[in-house]
C-alpha positions in Angstrom: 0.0 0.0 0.0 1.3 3.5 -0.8 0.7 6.8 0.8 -1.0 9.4 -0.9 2.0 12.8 -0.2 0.2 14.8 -2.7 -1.9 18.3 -1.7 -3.9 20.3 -3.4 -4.2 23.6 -1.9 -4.8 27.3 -3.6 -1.7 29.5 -3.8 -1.5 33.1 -5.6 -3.7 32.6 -8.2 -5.6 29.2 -8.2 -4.8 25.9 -7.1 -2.2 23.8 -7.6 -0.6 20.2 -6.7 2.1 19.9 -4.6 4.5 17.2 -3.8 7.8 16.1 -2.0 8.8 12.9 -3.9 11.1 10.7 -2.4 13.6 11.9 -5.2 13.7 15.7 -4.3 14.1 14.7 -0.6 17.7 15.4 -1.5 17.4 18.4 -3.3 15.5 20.2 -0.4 17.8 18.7 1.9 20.6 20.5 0.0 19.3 24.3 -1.0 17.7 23.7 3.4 21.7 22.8 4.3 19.7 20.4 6.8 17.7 16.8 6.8 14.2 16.4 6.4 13.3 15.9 10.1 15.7 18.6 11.1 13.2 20.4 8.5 10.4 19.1 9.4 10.4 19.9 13.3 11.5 23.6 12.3 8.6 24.9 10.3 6.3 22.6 12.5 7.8 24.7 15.8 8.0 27.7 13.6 11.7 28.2 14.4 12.5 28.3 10.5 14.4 30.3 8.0 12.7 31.8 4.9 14.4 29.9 2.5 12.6 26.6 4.3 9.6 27.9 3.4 10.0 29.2 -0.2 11.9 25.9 -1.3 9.8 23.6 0.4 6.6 25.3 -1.7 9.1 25.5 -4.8 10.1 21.6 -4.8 6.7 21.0 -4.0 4.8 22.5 -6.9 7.8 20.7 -9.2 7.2 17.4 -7.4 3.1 18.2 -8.3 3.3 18.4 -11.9 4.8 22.0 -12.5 8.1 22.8 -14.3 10.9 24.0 -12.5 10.4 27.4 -14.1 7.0 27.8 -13.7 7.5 26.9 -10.1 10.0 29.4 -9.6 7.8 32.1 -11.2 4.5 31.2 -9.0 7.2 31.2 -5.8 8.5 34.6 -7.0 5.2 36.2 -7.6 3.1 35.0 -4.6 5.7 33.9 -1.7 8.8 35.7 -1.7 7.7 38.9 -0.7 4.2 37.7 0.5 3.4 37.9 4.9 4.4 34.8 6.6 1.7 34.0 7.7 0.1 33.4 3.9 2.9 31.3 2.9 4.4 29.3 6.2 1.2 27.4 6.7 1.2 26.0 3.2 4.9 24.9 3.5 3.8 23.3 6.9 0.9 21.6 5.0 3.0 20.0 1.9 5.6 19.0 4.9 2.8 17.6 7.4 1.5 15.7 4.1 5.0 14.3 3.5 5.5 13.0 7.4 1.9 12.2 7.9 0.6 11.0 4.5 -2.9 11.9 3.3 -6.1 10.6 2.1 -6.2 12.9 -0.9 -6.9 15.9 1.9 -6.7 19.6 0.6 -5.1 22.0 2.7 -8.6 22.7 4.5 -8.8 19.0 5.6 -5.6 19.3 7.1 -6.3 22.9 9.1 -9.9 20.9 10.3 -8.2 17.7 11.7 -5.7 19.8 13.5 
């Protein structure tokens, strides 16, 4: 049996997939300079640093379908100089999705089960 790690949530100007696969584990791991549960417990304890955030959305639209560029246009336009609090809870969510698995849940499903 597999586990569902993909979200679908709305970010900047509709919604989109998003998706750590096990093969960009690495990659945020890299560009974060730390592992994935070092990762993981910082933006859950919200002791984090922006970049977390902003590659953790960025790998996760490319691990849901989008093209690297694309991705990095849609991170540029609606997270990098966006509030934190529009951005880190959707990071947390493609994270908590990750750890946790999902049963298809949108961002919404995850916020209500919290």
């Amino acid at each position: 049996m597999t586990t569902d790690t993909r979200l679908t949530a709305f970010f900047g100007d509709l919604e989109h997939d998003f998706q750590i696969t096990p093969a960009l584990i690495p990659e945020l791991e890299r560009v974060t300079e730390s592992g994935i549960g070092s990762l993981c417990r910082r933006l859950f304890n919200g002791d984090f640093r922006h970049a977390d955030m902003i590659e953790t959305i960025r790998l996760g639209l490319i691990g849901g379908g989008a093209n690297p560029q694309q991705a990095s246009l849609l991170v540029k336009a609606y997270a990098l100089n966006r509030p934190l609090d529009e951005t880190l809870p959707l990071a947390i969510d493609i994270l908590s999705v990750l750890w946790f698995g999902n049963g298809n849940k949108t961002n919404e499903n995850l916020d209500e089960q919290a």
